[in-house]
mmCIF file as Biopython writes it, N, C-alpha, C and O atoms, coordinates in Angstrom:
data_model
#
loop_
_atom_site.group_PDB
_atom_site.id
_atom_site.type_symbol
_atom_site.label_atom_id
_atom_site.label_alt_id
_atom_site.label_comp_id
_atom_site.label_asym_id
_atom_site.label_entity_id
_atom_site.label_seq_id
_atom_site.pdbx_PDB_ins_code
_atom_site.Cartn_x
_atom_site.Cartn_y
_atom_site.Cartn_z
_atom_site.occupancy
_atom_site.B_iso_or_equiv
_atom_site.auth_seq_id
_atom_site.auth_asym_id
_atom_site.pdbx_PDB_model_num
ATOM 1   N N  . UNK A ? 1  ? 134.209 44.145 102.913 1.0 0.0 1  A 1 
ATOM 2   C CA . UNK A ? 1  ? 135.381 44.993 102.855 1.0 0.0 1  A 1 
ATOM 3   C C  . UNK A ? 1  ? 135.950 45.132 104.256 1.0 0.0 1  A 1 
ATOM 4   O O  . UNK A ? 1  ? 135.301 45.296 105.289 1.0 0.0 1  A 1 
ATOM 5   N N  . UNK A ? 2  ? 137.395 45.033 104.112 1.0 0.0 2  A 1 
ATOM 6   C CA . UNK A ? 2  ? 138.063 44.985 105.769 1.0 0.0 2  A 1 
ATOM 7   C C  . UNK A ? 2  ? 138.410 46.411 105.954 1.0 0.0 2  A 1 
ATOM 8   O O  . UNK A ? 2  ? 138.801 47.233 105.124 1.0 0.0 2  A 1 
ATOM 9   N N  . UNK A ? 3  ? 138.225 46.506 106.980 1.0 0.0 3  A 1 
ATOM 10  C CA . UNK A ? 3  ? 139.048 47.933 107.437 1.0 0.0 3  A 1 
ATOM 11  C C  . UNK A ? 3  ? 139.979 48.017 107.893 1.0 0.0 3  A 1 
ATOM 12  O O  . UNK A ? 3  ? 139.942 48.747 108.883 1.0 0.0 3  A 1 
ATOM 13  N N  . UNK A ? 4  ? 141.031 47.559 107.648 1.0 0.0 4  A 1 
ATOM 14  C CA . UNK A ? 4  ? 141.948 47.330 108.082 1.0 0.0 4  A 1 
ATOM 15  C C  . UNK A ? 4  ? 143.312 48.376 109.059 1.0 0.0 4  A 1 
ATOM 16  O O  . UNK A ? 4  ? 144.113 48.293 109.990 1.0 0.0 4  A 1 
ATOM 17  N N  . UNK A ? 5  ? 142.850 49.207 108.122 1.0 0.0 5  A 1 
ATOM 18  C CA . UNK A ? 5  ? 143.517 50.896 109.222 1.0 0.0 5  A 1 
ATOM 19  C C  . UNK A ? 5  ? 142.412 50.954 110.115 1.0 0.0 5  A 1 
ATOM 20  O O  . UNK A ? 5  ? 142.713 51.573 111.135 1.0 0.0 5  A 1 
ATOM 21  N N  . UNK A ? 6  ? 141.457 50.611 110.105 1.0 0.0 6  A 1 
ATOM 22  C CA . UNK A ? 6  ? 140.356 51.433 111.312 1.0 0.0 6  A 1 
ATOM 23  C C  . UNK A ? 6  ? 141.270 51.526 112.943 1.0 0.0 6  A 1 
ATOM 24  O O  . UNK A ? 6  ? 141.372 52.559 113.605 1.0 0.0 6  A 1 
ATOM 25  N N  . UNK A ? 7  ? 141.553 50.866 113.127 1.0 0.0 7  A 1 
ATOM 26  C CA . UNK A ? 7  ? 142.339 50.877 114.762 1.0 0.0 7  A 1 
ATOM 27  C C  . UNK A ? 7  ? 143.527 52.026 114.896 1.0 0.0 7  A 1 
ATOM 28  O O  . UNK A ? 7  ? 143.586 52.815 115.839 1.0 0.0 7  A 1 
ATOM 29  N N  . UNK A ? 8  ? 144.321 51.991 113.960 1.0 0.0 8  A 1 
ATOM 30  C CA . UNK A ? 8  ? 145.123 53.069 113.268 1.0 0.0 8  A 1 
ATOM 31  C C  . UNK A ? 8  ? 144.515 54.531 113.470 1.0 0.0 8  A 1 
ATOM 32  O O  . UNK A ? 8  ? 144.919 55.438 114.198 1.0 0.0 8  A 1 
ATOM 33  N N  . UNK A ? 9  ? 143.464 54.487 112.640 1.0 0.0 9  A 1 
ATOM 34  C CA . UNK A ? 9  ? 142.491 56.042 112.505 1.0 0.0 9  A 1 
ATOM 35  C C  . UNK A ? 9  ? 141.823 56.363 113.848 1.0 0.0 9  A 1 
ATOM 36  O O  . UNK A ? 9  ? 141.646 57.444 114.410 1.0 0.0 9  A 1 
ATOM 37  N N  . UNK A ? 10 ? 141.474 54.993 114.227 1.0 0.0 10 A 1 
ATOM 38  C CA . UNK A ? 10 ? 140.727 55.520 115.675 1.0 0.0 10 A 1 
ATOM 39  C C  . UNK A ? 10 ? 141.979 55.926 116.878 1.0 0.0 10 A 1 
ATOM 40  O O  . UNK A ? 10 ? 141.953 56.930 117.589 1.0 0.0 10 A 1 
ATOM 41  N N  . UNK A ? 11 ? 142.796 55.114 116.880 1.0 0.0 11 A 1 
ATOM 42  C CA . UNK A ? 11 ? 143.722 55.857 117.456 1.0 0.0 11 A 1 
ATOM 43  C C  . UNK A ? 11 ? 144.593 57.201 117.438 1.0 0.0 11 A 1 
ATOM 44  O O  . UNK A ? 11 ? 145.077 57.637 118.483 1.0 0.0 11 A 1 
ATOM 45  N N  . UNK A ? 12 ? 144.707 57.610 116.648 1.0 0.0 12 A 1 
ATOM 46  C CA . UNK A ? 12 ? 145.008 59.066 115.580 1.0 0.0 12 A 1 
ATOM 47  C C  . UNK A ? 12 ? 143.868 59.824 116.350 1.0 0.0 12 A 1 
ATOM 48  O O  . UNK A ? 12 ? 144.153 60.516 117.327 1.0 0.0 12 A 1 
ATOM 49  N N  . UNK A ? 13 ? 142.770 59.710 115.973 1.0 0.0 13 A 1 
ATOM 50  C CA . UNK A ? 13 ? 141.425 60.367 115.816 1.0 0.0 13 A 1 
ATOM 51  C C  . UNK A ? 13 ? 141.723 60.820 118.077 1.0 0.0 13 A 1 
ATOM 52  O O  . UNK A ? 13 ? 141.912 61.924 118.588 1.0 0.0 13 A 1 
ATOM 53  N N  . UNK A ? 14 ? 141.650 59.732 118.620 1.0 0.0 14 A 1 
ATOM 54  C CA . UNK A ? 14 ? 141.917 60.098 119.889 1.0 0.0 14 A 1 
ATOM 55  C C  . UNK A ? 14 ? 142.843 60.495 120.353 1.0 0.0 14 A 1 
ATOM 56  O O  . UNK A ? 14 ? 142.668 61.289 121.277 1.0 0.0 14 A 1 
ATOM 57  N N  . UNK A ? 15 ? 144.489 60.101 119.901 1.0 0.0 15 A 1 
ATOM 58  C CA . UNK A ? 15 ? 145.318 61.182 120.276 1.0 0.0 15 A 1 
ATOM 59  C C  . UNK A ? 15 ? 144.962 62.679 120.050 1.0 0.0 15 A 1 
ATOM 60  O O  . UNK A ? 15 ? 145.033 63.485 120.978 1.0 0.0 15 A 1 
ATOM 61  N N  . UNK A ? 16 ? 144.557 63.049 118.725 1.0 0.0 16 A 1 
ATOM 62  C CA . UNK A ? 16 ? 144.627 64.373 118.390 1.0 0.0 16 A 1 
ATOM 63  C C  . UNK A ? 16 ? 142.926 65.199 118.752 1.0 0.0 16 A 1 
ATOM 64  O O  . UNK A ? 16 ? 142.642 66.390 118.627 1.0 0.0 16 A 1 
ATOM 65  N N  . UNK A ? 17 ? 141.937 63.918 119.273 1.0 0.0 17 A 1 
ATOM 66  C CA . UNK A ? 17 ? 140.761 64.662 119.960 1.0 0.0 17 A 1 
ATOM 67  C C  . UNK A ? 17 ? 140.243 65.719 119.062 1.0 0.0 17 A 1 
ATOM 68  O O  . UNK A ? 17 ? 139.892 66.875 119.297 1.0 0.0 17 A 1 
ATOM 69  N N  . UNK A ? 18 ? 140.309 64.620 117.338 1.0 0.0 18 A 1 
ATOM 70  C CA . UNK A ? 18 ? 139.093 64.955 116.469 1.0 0.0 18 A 1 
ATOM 71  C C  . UNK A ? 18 ? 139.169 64.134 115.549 1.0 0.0 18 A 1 
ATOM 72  O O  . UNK A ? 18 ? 140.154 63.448 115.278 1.0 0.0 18 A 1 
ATOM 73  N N  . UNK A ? 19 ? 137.687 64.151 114.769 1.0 0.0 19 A 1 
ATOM 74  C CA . UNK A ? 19 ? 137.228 62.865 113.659 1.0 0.0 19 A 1 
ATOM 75  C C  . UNK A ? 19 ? 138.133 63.242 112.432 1.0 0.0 19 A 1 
ATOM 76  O O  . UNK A ? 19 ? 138.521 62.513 111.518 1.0 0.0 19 A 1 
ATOM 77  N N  . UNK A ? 20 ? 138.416 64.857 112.705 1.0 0.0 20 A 1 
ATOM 78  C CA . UNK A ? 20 ? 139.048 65.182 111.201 1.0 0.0 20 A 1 
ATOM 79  C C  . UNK A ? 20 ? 140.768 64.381 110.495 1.0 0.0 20 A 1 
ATOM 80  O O  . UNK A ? 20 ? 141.465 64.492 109.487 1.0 0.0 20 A 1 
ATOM 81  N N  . UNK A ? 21 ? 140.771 63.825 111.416 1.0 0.0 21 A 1 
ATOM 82  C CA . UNK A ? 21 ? 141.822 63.140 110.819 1.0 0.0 21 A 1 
ATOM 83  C C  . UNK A ? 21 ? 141.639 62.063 109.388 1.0 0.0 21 A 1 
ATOM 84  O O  . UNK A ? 21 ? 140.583 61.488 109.126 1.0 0.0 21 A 1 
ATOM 85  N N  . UNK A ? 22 ? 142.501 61.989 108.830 1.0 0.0 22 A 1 
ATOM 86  C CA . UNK A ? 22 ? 142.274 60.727 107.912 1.0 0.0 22 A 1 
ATOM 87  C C  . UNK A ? 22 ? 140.783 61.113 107.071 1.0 0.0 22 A 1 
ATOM 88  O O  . UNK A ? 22 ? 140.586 60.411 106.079 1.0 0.0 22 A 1 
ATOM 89  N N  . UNK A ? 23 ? 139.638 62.248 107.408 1.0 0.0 23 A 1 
ATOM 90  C CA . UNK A ? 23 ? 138.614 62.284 107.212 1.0 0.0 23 A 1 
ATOM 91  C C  . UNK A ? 23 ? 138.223 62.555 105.518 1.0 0.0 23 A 1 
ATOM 92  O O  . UNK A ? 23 ? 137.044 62.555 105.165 1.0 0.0 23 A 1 
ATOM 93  N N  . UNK A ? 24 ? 139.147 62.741 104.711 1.0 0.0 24 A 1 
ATOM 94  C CA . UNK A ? 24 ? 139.185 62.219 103.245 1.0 0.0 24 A 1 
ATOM 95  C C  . UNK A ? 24 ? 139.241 60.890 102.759 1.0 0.0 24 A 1 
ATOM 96  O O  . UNK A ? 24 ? 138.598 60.309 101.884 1.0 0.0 24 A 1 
ATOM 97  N N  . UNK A ? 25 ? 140.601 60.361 103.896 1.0 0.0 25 A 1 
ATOM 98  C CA . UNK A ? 25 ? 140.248 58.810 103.178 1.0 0.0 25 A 1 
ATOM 99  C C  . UNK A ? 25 ? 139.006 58.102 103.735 1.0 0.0 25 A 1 
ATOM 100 O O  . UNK A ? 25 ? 138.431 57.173 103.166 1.0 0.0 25 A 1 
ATOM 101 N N  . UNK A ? 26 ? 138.686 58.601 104.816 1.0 0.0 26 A 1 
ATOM 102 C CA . UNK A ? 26 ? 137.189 57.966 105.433 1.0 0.0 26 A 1 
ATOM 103 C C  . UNK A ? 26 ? 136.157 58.192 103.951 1.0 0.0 26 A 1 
ATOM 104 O O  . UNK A ? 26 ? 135.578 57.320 103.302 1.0 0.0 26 A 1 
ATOM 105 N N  . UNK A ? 27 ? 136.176 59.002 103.829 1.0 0.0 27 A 1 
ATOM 106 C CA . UNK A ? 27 ? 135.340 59.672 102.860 1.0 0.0 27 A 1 
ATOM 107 C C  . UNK A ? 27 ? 135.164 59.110 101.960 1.0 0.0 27 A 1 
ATOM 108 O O  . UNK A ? 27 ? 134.022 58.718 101.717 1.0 0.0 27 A 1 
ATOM 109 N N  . UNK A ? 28 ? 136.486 58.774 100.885 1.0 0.0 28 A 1 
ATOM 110 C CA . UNK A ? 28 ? 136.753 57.499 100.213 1.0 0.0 28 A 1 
ATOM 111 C C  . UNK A ? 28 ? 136.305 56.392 99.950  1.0 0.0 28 A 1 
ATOM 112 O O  . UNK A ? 28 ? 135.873 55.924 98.897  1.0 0.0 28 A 1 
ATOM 113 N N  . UNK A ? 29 ? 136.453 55.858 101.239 1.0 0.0 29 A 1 
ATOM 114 C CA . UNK A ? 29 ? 136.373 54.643 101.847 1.0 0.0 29 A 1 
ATOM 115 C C  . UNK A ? 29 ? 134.023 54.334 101.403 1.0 0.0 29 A 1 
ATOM 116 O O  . UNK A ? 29 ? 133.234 53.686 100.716 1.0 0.0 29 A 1 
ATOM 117 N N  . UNK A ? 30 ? 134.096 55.141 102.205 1.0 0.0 30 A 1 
ATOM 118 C CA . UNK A ? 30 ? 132.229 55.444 102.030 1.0 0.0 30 A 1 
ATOM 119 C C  . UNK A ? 30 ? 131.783 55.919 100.779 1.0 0.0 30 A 1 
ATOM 120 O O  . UNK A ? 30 ? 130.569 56.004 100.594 1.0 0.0 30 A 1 
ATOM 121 N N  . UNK A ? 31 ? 132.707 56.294 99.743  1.0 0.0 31 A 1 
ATOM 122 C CA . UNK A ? 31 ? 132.082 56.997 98.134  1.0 0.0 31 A 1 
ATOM 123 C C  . UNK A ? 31 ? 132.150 54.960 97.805  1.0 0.0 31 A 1 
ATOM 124 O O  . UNK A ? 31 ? 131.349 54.076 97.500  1.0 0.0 31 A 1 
ATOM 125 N N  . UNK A ? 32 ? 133.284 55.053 98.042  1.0 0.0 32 A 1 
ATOM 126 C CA . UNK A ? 32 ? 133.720 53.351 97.411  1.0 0.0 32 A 1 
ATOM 127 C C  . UNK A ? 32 ? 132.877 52.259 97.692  1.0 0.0 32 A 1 
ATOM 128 O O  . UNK A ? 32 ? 132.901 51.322 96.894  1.0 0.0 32 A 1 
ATOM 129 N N  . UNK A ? 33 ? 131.955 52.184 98.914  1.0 0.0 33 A 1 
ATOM 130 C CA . UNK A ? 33 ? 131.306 50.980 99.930  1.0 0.0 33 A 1 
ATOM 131 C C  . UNK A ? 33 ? 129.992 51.146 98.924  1.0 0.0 33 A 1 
ATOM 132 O O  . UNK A ? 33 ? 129.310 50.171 98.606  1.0 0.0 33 A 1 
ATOM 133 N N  . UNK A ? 34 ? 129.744 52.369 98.504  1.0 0.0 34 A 1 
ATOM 134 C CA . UNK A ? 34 ? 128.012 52.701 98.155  1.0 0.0 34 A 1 
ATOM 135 C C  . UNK A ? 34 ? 128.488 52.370 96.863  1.0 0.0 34 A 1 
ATOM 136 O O  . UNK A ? 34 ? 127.926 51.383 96.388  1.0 0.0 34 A 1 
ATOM 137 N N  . UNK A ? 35 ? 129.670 53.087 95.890  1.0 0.0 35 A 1 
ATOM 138 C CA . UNK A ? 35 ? 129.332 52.128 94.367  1.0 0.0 35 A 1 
ATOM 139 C C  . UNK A ? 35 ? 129.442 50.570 94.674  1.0 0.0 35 A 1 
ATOM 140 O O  . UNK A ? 35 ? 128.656 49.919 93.986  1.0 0.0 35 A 1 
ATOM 141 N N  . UNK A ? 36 ? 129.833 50.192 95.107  1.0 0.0 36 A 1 
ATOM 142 C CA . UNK A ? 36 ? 129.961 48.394 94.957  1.0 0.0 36 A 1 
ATOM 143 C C  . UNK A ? 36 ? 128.430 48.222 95.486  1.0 0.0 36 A 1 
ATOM 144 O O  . UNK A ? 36 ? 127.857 47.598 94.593  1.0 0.0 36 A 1 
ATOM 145 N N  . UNK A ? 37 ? 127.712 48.435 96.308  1.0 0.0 37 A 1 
ATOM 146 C CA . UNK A ? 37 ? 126.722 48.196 96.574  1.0 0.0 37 A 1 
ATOM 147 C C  . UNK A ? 37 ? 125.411 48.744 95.788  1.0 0.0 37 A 1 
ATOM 148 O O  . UNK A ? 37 ? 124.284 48.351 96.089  1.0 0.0 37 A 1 
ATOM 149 N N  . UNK A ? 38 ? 125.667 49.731 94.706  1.0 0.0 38 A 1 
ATOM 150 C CA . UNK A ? 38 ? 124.742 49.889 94.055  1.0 0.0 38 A 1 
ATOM 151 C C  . UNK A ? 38 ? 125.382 49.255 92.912  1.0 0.0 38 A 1 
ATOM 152 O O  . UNK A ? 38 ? 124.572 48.916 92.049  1.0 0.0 38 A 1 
ATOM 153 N N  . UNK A ? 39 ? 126.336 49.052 92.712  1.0 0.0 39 A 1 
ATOM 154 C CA . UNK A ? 39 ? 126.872 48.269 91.606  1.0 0.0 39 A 1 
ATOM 155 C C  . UNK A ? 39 ? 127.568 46.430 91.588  1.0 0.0 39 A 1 
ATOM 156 O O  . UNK A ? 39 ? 128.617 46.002 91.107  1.0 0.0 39 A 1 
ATOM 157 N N  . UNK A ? 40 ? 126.850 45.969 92.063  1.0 0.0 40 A 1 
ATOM 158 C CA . UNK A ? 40 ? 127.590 44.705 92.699  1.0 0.0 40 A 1 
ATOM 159 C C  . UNK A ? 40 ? 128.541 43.750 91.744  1.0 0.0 40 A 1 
ATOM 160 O O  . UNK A ? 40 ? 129.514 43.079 92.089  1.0 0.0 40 A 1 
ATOM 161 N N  . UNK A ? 41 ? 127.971 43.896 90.478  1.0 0.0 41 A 1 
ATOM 162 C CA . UNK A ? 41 ? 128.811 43.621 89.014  1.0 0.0 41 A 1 
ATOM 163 C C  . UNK A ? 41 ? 129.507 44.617 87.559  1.0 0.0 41 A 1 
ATOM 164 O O  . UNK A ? 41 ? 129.564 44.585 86.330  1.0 0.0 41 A 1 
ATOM 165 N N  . UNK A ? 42 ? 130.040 45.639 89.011  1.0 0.0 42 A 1 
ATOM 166 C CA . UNK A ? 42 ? 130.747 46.636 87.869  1.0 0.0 42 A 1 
ATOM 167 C C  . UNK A ? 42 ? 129.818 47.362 86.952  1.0 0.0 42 A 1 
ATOM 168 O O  . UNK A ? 42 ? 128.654 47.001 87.127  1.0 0.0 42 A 1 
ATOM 169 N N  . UNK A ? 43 ? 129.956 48.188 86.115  1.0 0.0 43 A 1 
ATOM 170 C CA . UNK A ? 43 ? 129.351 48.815 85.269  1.0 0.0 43 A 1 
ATOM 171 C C  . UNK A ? 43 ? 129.972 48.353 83.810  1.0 0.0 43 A 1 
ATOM 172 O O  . UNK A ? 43 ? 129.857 49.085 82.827  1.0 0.0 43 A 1 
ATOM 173 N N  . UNK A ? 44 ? 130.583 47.185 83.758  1.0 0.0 44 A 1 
ATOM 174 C CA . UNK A ? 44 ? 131.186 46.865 82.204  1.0 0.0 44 A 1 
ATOM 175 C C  . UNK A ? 44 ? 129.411 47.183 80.968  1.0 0.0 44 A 1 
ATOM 176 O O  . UNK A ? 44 ? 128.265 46.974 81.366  1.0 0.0 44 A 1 
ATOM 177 N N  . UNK A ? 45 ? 129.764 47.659 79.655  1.0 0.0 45 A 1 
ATOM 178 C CA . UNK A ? 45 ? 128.606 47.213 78.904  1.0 0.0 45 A 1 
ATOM 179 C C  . UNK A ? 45 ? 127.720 45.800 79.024  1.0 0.0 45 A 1 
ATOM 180 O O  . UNK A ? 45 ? 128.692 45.120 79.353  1.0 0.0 45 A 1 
ATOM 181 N N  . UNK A ? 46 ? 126.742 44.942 79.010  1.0 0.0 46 A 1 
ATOM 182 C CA . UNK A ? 46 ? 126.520 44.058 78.005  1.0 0.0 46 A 1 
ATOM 183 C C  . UNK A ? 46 ? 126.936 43.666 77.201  1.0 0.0 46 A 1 
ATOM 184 O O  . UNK A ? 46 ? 127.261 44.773 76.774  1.0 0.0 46 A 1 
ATOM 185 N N  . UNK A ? 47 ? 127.438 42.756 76.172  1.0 0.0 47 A 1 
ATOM 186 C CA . UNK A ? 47 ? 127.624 42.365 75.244  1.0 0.0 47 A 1 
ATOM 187 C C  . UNK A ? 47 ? 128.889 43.287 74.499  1.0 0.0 47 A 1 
ATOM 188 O O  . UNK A ? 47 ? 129.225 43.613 73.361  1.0 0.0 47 A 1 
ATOM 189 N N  . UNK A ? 48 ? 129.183 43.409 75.386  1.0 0.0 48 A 1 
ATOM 190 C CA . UNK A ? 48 ? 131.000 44.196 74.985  1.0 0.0 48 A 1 
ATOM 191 C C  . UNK A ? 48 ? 132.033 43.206 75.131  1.0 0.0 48 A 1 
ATOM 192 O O  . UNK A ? 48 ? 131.704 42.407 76.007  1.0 0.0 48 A 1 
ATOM 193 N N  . UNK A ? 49 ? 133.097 42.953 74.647  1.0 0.0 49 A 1 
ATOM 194 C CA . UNK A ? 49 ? 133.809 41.951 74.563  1.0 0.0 49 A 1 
ATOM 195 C C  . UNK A ? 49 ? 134.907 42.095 75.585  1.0 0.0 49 A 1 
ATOM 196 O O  . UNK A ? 49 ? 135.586 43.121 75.563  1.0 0.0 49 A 1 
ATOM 197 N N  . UNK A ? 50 ? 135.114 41.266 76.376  1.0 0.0 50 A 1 
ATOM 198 C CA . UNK A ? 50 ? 136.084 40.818 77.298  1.0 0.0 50 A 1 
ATOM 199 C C  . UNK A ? 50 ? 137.572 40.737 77.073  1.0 0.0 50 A 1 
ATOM 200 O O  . UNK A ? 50 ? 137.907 40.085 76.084  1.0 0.0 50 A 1 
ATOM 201 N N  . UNK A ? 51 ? 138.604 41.315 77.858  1.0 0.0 51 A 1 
ATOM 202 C CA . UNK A ? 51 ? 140.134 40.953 77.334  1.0 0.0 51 A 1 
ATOM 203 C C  . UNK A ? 51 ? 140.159 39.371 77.974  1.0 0.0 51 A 1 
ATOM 204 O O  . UNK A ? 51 ? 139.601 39.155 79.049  1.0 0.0 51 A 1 
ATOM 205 N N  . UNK A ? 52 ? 140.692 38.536 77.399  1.0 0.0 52 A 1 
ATOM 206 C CA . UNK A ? 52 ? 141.014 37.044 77.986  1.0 0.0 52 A 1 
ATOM 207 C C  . UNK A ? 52 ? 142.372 37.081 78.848  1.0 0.0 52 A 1 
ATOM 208 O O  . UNK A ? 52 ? 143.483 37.098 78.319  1.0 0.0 52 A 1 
ATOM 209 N N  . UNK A ? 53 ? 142.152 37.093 80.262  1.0 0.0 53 A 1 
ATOM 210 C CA . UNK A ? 53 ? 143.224 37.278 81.202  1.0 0.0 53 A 1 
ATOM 211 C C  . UNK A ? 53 ? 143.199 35.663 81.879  1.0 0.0 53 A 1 
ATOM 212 O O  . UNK A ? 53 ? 142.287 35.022 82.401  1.0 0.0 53 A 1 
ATOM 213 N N  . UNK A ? 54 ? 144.513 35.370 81.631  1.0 0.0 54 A 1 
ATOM 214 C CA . UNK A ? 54 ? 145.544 34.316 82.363  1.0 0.0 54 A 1 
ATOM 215 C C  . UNK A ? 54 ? 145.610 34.404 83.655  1.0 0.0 54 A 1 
ATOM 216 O O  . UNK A ? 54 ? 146.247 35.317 84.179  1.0 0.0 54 A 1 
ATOM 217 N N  . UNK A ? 55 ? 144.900 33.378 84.444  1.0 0.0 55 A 1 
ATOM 218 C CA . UNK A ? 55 ? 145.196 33.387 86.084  1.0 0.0 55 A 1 
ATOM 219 C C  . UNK A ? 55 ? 146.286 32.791 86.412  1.0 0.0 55 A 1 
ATOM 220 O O  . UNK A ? 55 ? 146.285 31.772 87.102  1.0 0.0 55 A 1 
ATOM 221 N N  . UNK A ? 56 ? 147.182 33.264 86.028  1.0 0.0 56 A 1 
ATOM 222 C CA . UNK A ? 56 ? 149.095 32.748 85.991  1.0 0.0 56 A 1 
ATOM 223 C C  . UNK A ? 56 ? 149.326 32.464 88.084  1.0 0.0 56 A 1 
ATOM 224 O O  . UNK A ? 56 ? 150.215 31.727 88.511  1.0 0.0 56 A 1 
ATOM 225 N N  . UNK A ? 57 ? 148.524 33.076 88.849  1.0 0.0 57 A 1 
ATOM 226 C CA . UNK A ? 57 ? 148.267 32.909 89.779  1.0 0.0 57 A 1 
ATOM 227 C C  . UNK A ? 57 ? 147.533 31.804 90.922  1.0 0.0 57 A 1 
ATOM 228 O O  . UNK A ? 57 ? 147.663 31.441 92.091  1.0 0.0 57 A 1 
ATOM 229 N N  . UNK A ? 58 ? 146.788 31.583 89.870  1.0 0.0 58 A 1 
ATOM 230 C CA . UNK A ? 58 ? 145.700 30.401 90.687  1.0 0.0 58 A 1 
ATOM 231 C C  . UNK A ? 58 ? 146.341 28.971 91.416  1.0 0.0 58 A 1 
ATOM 232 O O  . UNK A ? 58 ? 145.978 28.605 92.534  1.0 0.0 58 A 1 
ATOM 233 N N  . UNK A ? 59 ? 147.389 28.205 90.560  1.0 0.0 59 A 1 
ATOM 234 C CA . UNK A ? 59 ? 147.641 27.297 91.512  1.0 0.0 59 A 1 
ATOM 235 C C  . UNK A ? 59 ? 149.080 28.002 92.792  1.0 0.0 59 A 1 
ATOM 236 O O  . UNK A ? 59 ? 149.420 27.252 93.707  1.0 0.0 59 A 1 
ATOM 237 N N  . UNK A ? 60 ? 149.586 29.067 92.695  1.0 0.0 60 A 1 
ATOM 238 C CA . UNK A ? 60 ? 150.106 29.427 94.072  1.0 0.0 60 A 1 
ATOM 239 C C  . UNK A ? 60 ? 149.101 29.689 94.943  1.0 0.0 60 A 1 
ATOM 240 O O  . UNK A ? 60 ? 149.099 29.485 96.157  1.0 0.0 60 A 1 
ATOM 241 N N  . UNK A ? 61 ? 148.254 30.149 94.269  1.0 0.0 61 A 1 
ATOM 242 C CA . UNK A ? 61 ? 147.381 30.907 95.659  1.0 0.0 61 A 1 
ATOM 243 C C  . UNK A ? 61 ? 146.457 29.219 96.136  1.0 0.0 61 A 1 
ATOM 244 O O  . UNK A ? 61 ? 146.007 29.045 97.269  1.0 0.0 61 A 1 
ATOM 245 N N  . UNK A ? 62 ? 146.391 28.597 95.475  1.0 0.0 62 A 1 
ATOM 246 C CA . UNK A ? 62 ? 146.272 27.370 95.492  1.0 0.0 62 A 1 
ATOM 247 C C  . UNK A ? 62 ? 146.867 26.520 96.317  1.0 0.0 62 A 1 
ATOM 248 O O  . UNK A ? 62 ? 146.032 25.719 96.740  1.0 0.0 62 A 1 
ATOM 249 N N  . UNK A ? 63 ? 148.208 26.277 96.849  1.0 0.0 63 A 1 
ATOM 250 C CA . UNK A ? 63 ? 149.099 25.994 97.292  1.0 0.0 63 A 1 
ATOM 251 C C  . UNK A ? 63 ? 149.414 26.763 98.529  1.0 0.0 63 A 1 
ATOM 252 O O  . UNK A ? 63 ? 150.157 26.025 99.175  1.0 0.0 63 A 1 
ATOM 253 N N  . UNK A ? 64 ? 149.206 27.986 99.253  1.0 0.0 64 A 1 
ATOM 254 C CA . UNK A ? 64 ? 149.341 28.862 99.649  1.0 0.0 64 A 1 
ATOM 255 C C  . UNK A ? 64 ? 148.556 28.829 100.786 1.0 0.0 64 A 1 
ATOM 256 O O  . UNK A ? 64 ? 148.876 29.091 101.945 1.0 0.0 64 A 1 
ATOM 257 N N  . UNK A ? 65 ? 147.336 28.429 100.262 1.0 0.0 65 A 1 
ATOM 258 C CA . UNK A ? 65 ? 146.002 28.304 101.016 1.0 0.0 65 A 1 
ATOM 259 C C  . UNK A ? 65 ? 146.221 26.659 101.747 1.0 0.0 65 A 1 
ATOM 260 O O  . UNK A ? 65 ? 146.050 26.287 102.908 1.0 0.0 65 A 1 
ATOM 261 N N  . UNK A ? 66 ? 146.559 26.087 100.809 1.0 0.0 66 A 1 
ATOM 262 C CA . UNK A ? 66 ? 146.707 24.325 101.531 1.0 0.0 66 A 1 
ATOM 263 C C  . UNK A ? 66 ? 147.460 24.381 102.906 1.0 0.0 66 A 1 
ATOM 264 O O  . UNK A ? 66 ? 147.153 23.971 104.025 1.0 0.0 66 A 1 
ATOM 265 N N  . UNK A ? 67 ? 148.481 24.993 102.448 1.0 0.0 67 A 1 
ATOM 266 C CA . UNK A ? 67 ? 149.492 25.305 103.301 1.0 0.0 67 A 1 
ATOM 267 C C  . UNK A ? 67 ? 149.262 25.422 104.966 1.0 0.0 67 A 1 
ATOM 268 O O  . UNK A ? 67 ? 149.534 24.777 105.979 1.0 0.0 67 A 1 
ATOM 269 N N  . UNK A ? 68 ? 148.603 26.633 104.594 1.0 0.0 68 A 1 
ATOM 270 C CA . UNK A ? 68 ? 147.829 27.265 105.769 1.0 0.0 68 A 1 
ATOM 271 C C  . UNK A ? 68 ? 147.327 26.610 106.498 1.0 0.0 68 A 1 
ATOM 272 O O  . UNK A ? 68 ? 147.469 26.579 107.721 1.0 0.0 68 A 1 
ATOM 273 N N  . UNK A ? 69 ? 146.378 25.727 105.541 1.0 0.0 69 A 1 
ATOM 274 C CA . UNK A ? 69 ? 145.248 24.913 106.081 1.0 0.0 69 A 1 
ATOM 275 C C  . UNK A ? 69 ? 145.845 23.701 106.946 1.0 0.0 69 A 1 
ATOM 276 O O  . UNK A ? 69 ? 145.278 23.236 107.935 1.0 0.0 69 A 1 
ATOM 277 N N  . UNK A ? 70 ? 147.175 23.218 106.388 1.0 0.0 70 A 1 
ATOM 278 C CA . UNK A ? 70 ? 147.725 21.702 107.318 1.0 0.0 70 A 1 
ATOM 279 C C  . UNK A ? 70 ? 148.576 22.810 108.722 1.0 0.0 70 A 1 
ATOM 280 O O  . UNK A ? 70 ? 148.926 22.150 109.700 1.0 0.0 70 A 1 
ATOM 281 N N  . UNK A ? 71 ? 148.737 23.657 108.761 1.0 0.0 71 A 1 
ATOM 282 C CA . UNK A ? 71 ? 149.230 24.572 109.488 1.0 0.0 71 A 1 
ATOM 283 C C  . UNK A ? 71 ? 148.620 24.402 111.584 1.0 0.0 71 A 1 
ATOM 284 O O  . UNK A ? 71 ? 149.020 25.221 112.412 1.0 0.0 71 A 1 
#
């Protein structure tokens, strides 16, 4: 998981010369890190049936990535 505000918050956090800033979504951030890690494959049932979803996406992101790559 990226942190991607962290530089953001830490800067905040030192202008205003406290952690309490942002310190809910931090909070968040750490409720969220520990379910994926005690949960690494979701909590779906067993043997419960799946919706069949269309990766209508896959060859852009496909293409997207090539891109990059001759870049």
């Amino acid at each position: 998981m990226r942190l991607v505000l962290a530089p953001i918050v830490v800067a905040a956090r030192r202008a205003r010369g406290s952690n309490a800033v942002w310190e809910n979504f931090e909070y968040f951030v750490v409720l969220a890190q520990d379910w994926r890690a005690a949960h690494p494959d979701g909590t779906y049932p067993p043997g419960v049936r799946r919706i069949a979803l269309a990766d209508e996406l896959r060859e852009a992101d496909a293409q997207y990535a090539a891109s990059l790559a001759t870049t």
